[in-house]
VMD Tcl script that draws the C-alpha trace (Angstrom):
set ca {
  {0.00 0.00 0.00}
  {1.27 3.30 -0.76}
  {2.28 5.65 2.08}
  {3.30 8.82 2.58}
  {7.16 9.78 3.31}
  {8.37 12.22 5.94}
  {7.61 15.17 4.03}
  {4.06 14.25 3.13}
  {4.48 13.17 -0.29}
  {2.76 9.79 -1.29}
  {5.07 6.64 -2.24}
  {4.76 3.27 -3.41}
  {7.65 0.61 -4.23}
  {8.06 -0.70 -7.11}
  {6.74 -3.76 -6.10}
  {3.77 -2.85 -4.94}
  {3.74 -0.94 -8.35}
  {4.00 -4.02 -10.07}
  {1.58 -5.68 -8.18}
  {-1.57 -2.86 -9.11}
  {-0.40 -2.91 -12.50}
  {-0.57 -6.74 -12.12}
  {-4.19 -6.27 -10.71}
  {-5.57 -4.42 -13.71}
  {-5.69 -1.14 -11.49}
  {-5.87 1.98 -13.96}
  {-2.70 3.92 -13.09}
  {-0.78 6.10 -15.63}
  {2.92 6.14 -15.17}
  {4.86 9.75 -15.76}
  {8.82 9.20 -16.45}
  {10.65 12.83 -16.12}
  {13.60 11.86 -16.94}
  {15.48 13.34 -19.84}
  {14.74 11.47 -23.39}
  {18.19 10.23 -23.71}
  {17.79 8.12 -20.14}
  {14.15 6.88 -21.28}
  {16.17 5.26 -24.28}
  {18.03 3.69 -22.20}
  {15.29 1.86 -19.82}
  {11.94 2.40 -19.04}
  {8.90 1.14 -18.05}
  {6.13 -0.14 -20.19}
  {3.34 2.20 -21.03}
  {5.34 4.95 -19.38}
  {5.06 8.42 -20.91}
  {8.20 10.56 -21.00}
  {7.18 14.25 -20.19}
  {11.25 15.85 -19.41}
  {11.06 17.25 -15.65}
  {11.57 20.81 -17.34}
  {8.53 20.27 -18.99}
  {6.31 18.83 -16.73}
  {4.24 21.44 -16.10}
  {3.54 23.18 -19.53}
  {2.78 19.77 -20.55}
  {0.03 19.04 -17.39}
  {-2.75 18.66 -19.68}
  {-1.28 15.36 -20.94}
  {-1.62 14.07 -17.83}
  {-5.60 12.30 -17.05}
  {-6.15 14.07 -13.38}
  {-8.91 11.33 -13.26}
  {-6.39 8.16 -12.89}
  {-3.69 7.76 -10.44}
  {-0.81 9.09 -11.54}
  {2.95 7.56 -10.57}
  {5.85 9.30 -11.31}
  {9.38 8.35 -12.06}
  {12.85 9.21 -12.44}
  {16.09 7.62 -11.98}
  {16.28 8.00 -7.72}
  {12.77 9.27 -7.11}
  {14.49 13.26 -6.78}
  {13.56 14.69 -9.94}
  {10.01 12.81 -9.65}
  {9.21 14.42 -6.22}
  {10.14 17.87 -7.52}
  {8.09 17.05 -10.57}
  {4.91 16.63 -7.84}
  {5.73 19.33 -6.47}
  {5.59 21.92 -9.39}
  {2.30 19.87 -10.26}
  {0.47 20.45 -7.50}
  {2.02 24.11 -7.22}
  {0.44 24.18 -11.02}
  {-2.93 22.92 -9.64}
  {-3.09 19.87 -10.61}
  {-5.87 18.05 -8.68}
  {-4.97 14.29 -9.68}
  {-3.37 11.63 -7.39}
  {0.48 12.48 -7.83}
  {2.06 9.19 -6.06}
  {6.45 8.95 -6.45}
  {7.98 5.65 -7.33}
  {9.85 5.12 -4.51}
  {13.99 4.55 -5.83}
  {13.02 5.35 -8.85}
  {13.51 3.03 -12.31}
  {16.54 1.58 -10.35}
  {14.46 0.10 -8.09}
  {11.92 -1.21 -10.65}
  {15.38 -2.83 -12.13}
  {16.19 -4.03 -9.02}
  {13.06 -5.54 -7.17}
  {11.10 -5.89 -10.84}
  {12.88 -6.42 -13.98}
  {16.28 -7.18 -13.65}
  {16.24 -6.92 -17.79}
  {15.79 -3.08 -17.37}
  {19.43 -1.84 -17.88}
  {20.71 0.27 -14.23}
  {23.20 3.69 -15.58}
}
mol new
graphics top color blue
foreach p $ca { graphics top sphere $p radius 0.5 }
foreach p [lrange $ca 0 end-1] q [lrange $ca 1 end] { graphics top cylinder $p $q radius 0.2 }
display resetview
């Protein structure tokens, strides 16, 4: 079950991730990372919106579904919440906790780690 960190912001593994995605569960998955890392590795079905463009771009984002985003480390993805809800977004923002590292790690060790 996702749960919030220290500084209020919600979290789920990637596990548990993998689990509701498992589950059917409707969840849209953010990745703002920078193009040249979503080469790299990603996760399926994940849209790439670059952190610096996260919020000129909100309106690609369905405020109806839960929404989990991702970086590399889960630092970039919490700021990306952040400027969201400073935006006024009113959707579920959730942060992949450890970011695609841990989604290589405790998910898909196929997913390459950089």
């Amino acid at each position: 079950m996702s749960q919030a960190n220290p500084q209020g912001m919600t979290e789920i593994t990637a596990t548990e991730l993998k689990e509701r995605l498992d589950r059917g569960d409707s969840i849209q998955i953010i990745d703002v990372r920078e193009p040249a890392e979503y080469e790299v590795a990603r996760i399926p079905d994940s849209k790439l919106i670059p952190l610096k463009d996260v919020v000129s771009r909100m309106g690609e984002i369905d405020q109806t579904r839960e929404t989990v985003v991702h970086c590399k480390m889960g630092g970039r993805s919490a700021r990306a919440i952040e400027a969201l809800k400073g935006a006024g977004f009113q959707g579920k923002l959730i942060n992949l906790k450890g970011g695609i590292t841990a989604w290589s790690n405790e998910v898909d060790p196929s997913v390459p780690k950089y």
